[in-house]
VEXDREN-2710 file (C-alpha; in Angstrom, 1 decimal):
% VEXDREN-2710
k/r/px/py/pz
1/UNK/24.6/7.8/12.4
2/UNK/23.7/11.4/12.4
3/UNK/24.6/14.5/10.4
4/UNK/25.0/18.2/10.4
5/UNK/22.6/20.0/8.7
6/UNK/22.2/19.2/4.7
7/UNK/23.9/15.7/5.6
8/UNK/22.5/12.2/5.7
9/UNK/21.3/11.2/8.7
10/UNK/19.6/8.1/9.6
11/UNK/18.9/6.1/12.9
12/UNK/18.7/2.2/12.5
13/UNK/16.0/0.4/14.5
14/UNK/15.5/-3.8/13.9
15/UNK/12.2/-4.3/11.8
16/UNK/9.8/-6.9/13.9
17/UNK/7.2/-8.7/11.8
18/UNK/3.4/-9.0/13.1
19/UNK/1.9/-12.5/12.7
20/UNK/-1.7/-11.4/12.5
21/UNK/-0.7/-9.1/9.3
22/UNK/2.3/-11.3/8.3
23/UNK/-0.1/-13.1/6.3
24/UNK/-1.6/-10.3/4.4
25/UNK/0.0/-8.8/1.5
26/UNK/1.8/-5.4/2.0
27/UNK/1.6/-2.4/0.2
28/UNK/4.9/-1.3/-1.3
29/UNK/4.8/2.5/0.0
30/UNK/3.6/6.2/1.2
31/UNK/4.0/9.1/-1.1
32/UNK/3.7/12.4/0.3
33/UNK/4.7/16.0/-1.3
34/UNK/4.5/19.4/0.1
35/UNK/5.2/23.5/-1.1
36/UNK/4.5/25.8/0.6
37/UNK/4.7/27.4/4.7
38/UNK/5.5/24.2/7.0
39/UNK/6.2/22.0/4.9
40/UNK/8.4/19.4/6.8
41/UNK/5.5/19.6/10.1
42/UNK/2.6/19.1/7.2
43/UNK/4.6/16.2/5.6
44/UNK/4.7/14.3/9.2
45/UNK/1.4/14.7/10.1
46/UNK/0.8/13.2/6.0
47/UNK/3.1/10.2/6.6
48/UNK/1.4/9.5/10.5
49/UNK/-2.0/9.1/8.2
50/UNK/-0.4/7.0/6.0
51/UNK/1.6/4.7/8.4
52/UNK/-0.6/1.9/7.2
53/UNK/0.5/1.9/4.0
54/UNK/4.3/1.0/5.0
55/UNK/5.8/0.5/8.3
56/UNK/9.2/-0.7/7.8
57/UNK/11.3/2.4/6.9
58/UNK/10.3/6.4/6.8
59/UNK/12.3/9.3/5.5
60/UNK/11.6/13.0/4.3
61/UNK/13.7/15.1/2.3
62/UNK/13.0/19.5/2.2
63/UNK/14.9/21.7/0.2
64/UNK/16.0/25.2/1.0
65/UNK/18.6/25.8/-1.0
66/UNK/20.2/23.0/0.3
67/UNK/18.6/19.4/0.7
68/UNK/18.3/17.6/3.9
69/UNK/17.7/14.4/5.1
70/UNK/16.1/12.3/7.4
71/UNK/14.9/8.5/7.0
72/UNK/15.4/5.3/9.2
73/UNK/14.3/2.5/9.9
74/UNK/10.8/2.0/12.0
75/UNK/7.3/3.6/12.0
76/UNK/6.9/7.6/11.8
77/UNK/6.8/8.7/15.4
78/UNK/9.9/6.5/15.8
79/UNK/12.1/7.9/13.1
80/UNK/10.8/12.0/13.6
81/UNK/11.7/12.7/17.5
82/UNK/13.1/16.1/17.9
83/UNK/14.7/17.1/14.3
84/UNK/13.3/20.0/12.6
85/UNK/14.4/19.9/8.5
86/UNK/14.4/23.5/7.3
87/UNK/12.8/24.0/4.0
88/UNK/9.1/25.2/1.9
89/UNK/9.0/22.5/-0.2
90/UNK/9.6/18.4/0.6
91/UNK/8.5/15.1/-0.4
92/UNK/8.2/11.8/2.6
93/UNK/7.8/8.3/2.3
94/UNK/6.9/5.4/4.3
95/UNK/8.1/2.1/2.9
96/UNK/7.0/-1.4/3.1
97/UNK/9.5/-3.5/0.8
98/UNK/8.4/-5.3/-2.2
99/UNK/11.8/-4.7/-4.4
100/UNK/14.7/-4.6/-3.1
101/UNK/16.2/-5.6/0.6
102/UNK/15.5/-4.5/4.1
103/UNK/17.2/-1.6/5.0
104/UNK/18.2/1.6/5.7
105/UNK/19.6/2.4/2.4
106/UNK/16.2/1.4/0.8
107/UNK/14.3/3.8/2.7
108/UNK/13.0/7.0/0.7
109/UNK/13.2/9.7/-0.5
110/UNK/15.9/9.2/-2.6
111/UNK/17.8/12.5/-3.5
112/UNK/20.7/13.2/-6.3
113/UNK/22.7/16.0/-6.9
114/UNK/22.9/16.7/-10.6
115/UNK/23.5/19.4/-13.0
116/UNK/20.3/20.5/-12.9
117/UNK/20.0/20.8/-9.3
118/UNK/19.2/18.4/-6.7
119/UNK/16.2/15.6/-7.9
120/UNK/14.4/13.6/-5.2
121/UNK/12.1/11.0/-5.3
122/UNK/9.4/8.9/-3.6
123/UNK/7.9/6.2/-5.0
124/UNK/4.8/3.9/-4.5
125/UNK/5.0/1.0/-6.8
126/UNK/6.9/-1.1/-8.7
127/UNK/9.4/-1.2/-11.9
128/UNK/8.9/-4.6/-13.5
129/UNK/12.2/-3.9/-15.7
130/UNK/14.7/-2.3/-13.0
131/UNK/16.8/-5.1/-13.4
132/UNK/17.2/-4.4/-17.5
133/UNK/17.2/-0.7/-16.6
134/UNK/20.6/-1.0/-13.7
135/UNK/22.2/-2.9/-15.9
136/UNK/21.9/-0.3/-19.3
137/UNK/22.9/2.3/-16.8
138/UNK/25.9/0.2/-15.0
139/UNK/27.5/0.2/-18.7
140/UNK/26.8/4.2/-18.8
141/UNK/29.0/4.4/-15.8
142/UNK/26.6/5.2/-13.3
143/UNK/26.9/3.5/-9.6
144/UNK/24.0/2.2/-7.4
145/UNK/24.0/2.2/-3.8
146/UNK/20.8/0.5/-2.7
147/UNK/18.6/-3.0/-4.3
148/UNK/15.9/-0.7/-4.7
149/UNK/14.2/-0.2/-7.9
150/UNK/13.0/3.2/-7.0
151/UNK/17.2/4.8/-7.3
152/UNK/17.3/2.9/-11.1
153/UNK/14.2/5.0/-11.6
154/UNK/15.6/8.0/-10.1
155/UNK/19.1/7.5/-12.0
156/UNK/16.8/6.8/-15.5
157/UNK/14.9/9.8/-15.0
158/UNK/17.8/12.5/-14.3
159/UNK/19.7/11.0/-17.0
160/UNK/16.7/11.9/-19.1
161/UNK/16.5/15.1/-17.8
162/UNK/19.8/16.5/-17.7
163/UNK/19.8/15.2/-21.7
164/UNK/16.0/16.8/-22.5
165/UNK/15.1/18.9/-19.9
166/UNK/12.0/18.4/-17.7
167/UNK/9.3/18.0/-19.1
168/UNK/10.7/15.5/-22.6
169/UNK/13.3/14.1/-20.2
170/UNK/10.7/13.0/-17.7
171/UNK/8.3/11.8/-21.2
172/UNK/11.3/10.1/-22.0
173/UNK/11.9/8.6/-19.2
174/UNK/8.5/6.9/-18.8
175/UNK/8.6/5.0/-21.9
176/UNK/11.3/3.6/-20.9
177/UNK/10.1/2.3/-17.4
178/UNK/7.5/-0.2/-16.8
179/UNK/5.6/-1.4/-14.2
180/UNK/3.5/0.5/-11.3
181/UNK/4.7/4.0/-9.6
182/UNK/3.0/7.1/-8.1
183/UNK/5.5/9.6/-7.5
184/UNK/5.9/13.2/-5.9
185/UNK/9.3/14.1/-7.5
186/UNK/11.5/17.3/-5.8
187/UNK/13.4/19.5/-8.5
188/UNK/15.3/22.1/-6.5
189/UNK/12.4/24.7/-5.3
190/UNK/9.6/22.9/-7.2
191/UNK/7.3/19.8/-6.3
192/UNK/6.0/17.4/-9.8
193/UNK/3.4/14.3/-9.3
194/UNK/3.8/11.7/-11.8
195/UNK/1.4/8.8/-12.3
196/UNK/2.2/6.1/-14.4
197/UNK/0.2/5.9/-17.4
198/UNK/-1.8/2.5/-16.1
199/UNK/-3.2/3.9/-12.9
200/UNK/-1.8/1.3/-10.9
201/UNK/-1.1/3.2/-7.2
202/UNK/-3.1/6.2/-6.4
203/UNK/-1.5/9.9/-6.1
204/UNK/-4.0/12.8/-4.7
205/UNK/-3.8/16.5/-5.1
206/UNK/-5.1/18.8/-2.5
207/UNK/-4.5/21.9/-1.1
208/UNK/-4.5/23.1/2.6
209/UNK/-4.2/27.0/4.1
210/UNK/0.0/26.4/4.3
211/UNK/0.8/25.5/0.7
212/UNK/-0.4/22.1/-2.0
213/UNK/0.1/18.6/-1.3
214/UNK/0.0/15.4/-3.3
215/UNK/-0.3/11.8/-1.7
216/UNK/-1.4/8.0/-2.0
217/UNK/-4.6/9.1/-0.2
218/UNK/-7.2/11.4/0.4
219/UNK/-6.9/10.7/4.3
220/UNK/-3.6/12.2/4.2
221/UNK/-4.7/15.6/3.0
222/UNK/-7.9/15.7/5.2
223/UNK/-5.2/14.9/7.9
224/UNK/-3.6/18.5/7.4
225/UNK/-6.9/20.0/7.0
226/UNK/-6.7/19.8/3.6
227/UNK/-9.0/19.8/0.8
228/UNK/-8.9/17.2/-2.5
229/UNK/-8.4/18.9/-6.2
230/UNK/-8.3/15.9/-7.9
231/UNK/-6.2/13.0/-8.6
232/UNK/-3.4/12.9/-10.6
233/UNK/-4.4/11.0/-13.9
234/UNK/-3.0/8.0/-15.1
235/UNK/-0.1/9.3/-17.4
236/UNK/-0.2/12.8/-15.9
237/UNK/2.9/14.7/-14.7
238/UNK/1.8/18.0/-12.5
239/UNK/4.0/20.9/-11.9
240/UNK/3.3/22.3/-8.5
241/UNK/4.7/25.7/-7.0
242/UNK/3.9/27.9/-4.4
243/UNK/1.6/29.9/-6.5
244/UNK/-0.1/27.4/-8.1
245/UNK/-0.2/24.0/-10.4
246/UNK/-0.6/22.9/-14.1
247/UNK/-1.0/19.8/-16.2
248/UNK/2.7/19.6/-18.0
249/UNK/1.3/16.5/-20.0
250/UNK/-0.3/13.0/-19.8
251/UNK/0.6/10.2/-21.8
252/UNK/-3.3/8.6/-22.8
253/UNK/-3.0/4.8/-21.8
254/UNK/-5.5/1.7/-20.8
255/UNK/-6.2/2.4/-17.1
256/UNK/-5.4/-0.9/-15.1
257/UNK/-6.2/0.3/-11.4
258/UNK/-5.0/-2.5/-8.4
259/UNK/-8.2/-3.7/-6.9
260/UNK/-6.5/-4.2/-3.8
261/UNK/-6.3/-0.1/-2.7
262/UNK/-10.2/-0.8/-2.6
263/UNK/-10.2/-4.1/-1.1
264/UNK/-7.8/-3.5/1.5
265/UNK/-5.0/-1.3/1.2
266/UNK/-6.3/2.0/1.6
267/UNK/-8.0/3.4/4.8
268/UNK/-11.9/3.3/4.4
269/UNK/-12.3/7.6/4.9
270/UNK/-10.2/7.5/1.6
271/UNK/-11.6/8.7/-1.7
272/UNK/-9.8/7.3/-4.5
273/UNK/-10.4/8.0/-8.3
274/UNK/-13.7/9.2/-7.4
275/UNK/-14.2/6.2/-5.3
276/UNK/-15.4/6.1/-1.5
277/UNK/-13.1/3.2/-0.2
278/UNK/-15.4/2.4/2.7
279/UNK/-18.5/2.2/0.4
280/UNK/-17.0/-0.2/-1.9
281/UNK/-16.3/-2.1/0.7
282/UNK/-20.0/-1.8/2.0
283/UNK/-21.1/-2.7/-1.3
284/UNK/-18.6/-5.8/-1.4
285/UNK/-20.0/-6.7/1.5
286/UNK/-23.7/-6.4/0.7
287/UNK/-22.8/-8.4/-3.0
288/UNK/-21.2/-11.2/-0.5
289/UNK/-24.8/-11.8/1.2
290/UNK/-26.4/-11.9/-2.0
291/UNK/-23.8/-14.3/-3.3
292/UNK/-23.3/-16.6/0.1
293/UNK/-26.2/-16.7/1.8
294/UNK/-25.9/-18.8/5.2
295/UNK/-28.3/-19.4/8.0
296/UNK/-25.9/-17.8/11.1
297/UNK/-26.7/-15.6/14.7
298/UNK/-24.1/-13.1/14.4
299/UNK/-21.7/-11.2/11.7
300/UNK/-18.4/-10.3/13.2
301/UNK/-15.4/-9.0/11.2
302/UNK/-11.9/-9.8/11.3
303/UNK/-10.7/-6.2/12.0
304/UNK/-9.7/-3.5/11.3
305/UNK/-10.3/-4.2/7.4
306/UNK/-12.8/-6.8/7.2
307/UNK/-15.5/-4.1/8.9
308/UNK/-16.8/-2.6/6.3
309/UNK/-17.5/-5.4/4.0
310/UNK/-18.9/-7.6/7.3
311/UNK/-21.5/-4.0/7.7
312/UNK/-22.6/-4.5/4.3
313/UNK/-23.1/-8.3/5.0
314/UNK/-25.4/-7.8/8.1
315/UNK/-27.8/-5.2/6.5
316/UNK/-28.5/-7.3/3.4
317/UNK/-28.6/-10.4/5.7
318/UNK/-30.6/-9.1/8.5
319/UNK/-27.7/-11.1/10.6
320/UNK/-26.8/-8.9/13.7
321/UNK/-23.4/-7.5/13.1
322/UNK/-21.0/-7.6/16.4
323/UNK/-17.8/-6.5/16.9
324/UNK/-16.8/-10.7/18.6
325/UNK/-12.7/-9.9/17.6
326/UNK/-11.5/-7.0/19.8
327/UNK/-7.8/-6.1/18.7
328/UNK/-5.2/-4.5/21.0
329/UNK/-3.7/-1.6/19.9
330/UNK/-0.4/-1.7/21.3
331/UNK/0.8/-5.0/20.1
332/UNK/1.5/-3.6/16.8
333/UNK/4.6/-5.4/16.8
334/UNK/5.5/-8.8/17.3
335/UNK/7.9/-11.1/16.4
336/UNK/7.0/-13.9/14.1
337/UNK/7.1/-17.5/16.4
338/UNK/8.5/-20.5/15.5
339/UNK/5.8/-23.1/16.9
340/UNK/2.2/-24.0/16.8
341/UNK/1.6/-23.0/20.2
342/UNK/3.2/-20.2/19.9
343/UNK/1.7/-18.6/16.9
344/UNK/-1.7/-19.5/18.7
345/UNK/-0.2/-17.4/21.7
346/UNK/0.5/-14.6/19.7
347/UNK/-3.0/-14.5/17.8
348/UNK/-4.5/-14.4/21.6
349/UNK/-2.4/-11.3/22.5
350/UNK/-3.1/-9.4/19.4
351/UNK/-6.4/-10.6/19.0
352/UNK/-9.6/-11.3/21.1
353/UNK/-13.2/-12.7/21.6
354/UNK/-15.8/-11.0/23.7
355/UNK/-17.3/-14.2/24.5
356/UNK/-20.7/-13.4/25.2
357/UNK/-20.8/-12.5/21.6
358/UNK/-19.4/-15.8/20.2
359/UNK/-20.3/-18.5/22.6
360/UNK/-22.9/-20.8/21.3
361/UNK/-23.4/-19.0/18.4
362/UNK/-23.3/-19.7/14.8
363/UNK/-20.8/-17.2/13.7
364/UNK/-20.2/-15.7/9.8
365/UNK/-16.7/-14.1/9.8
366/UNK/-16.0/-11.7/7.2
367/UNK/-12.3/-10.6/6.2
368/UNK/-10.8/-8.7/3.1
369/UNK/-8.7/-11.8/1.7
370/UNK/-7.7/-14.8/2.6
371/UNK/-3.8/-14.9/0.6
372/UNK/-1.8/-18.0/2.8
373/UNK/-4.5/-19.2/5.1
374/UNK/-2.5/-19.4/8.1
375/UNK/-3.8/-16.5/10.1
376/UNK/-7.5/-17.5/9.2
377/UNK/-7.1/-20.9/10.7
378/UNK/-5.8/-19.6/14.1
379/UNK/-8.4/-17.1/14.2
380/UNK/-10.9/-19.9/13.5
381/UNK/-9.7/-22.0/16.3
382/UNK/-9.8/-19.4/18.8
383/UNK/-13.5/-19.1/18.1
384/UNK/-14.1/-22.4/17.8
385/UNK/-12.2/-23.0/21.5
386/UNK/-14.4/-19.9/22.9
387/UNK/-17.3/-21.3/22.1
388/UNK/-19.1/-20.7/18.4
389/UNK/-20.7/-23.3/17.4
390/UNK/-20.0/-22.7/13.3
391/UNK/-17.8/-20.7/11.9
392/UNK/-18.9/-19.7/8.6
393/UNK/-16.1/-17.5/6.1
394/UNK/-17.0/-15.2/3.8
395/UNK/-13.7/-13.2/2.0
396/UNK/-14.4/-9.8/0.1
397/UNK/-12.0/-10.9/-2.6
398/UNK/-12.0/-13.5/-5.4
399/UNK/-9.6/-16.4/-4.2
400/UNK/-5.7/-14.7/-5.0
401/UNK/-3.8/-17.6/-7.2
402/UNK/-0.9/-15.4/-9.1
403/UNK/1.9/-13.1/-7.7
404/UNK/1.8/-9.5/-8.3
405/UNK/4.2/-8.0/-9.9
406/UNK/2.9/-4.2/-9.5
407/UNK/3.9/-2.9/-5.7
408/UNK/2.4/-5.8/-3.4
409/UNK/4.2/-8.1/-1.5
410/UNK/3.1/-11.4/-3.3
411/UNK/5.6/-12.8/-5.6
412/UNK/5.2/-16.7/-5.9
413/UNK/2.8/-18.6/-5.9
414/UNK/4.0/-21.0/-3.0
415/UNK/2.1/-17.5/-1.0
416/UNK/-1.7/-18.3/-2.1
417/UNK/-3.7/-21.2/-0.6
418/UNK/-5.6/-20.8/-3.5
419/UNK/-3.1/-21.9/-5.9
420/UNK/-4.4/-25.6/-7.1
421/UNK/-6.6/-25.7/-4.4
422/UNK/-10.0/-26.3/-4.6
423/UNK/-12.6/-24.2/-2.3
424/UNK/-13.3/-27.1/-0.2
425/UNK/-9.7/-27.9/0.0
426/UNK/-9.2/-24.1/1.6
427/UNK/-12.3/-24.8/3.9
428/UNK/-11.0/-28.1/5.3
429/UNK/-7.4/-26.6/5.4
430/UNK/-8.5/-23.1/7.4
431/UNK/-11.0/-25.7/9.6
432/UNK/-13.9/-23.5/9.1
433/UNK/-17.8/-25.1/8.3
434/UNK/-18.0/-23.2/5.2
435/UNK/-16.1/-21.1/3.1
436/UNK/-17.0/-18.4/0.0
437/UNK/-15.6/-15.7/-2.3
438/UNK/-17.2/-12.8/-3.9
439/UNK/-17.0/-13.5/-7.7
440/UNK/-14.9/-11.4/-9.8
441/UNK/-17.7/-9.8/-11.4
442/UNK/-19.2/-8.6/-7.8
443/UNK/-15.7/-7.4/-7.0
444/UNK/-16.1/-5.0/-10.2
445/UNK/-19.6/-4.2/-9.7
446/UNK/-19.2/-3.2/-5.9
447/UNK/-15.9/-1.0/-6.9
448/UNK/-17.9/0.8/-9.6
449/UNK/-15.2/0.0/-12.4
450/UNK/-14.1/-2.2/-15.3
451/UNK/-10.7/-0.4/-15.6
452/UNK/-9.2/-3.0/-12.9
453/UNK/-5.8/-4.6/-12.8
454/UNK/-7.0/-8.3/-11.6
455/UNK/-3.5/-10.0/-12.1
456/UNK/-3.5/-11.5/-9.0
457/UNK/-7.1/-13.5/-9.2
458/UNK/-6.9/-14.2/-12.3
459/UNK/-2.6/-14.5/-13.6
460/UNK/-3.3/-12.2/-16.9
461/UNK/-1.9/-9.4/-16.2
462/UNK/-2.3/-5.6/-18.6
463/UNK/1.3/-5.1/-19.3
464/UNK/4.2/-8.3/-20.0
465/UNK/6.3/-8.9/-17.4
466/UNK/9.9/-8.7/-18.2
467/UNK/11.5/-12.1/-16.8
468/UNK/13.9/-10.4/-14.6
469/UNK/10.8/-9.6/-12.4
470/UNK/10.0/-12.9/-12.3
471/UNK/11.9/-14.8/-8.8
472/UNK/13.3/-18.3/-10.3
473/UNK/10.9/-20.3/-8.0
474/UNK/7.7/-18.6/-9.0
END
């Protein structure tokens, strides 16, 4: 479907799911906002630097006196061909689904015209009590056209602000929402970042030569040449304009930041609340080999996320680190396979050994988290069948046992190989000769922080989940 300009337009292109990151959990979303000269060419090259972050859908809106719109289904370069959207001021979003159904009418931004203007939003996150919330606002008369949680928090906060104004409407509207969200909202001519007041997702201001941008990364602002401000605080709401920004106000809260942007999420070139990404995950790795020791030839890490943590390994260890898993590129996408045989098939096409690196040789493979185990077994057999002798695991994270409820896809516990299983269990299960986890108090100390949300290892969580959130079979 296609418009003229100001109109909807969207292209629809089947999602395909990847086996060798089927098994990982998947961040929720991309936020990106822009103001200022270029703002639609800025927000691409922003959403291209944070295509890892969500790959099924993508979708800008700019505003220049009138909105327009462009979001389908599919990774950025696939969505933004030839279109130009006029406009100095925009917000994008990549999305990988958490709440809410696969499809096009899903995909941020997500834009309404009200009486004070037109009010966009993209979100990273997610609103524990959107059910509660659709259904208040269903009796107020207002209509939904999408699962998503992030139009319930859209419709809650212009309902706010057409009653309040900005700046109290938008206060209002946050005590009223729980749950995780990082948002660069679009008012008319004017760009606001909102955090919620736990932390959960990150949301980064920076400036470049063309105009300001705020996003879920660092990476995404060095992308555009960019320089980092400073991140949005937990609770903060940031008015941003052409000519400059200002704290509106930020609502003080316990900070409950996911462990997972460190552990894996984020790219590793990221700096995120004042944290290198890539030297936590050096330092996870390091606090792994001090941990799990293990008498082994050669360090090789499941890439691309398990690198820097199997770096960090080596050095402490004095094991040689080798890259023994070569991963191709351009076999981003493939369809999830209904046999044994041919899962192991599709492992071998997305993933590699260089054999002179493996064969006969007592292997320690490092990766970011083990969540269903599947993956790690195949991996383990094709070293096994190319020749190491002992494959020893070591996982960067604490062993996952509860959904999270907070913007990743993990939601029951029928997910985690963990879940009532014992370590040795998970060992026998993934076929490997042994098996270890950094402890939760080495995953704090190689972040840096106490202020963690650890919901997920350890099924306390720092806010009460409503049970609407809660799918019947968790």
């Amino acid at each position: 479907m296609s418009g003229k300009k100001g109109v909807l337009t969207v292209d629809f292109h089947p999602p395909e799911l990847d086996i060798t990151t089927g098994q990982k959990p998947s961040e929720e979303c991309a936020v990106v906002g822009y103001i200022g000269n270029n703002a639609y060419t800025n927000i691409i090259f922003a959403l291209r630097a944070l295509q890892h972050r969500g790959q099924e859908s993508s979708g800008i809106a700019t505003f220049d006196g009138k909105i327009h719109i462009k979001k389908g289904m599919g990774f950025v370069s696939e969505v933004f061909r030839d279109e130009f959207l006029e406009g100095r001021i925009g917000i994008g979003h990549n999305r990988y689904s958490t709440a809410g159904s696969k499809g096009v009418e899903n995909a941020g931004p997500f834009v309404i015209s009200s009486s004070m203007g037109y009010i966009g939003i993209s979100h990273n996150g997610e609103v524990t009590n959107a059910h509660d919330l659709r259904e208040k606002l269903k009796e107020k008369g207002y209509i939904f056209y999408s699962s998503s949680d992030t139009e319930v928090m859209l419709t809650e906060i212009v309902s706010e602000i057409n009653k309040y104004g900005i700046r109290d409407g938008i206060k209002k509207a946050m005590l009223k929402i729980k749950g995780a969200y990082a948002l660069a909202i679009l008012i008319n001519d004017t760009l606001y970042a909102l955090r919620d007041p736990f932390g959960f997702r990150p949301l980064i201001l920076g400036k470049n030569n063309d105009g300001y941008i705020v996003a879920s990364e660092s990476a995404a602002i060095d992308t555009v040449s960019g320089k980092v401000i400073r991140d949005v605080k937990p609770g903060e709401l940031i008015e941003i304009r052409e000519t400059g920004y200002r704290s509106i106000f930020t609502i003080e809260h316990e900070k409950s930041h996911c462990m997972f942007e460190y552990v894996y999420f984020a790219r590793p070139d990221s700096i995120i609340d004042g944290k290198e990404v890539f030297d936590v995950r050096y330092n996870i790795g390091v606090r792994l080999a001090t941990e799990n020791p293990v008498n082994a030839d050669v360090v090789v890490p499941v890439p691309d996320s398990g690198r820097s943590q199997a770096l960090g390994y080596s050095v402490y260890s004095k094991i040689p680190y080798s890259e023994g898993l070569i991963k191709n590129r351009y076999s981003d996408r493939t369809f999830i396979l209904p046999d044994q045989e041919s899962r192991y098939n599709a492992i071998k096409i997305k993933l590699n050994t260089i054999k002179s690196v493996i064969n006969g040789k007592r292997v320690v493979l490092v990766d970011d988290s083990i969540v269903r185990g599947n993956t790690m077994r195949h991996i383990i057999g094709i070293l096994r069948k190319d020749g190491a002798t002992e494959v020893h695991v070591r996982v960067g994270s604490p062993p996952i046992i509860a959904p999270c409820y907070f913007g990743v896809d993990m939601k029951t516990k029928d997910d985690f190989i963990a879940n009532n299983n014992s370590i040795e269990d998970i060992r026998k299960e993934i076929g490997a000769d042994s098996l270890a986890y950094i402890s939760i108090e080495g995953l704090k100390e190689s972040i840096g922080m106490n202020e963690l949300c650890l919901g997920c290892l350890t099924g306390i969580y720092p806010d009460d989940i409503p049970e609407g959130a809660k799918p019947n079979y968790t």
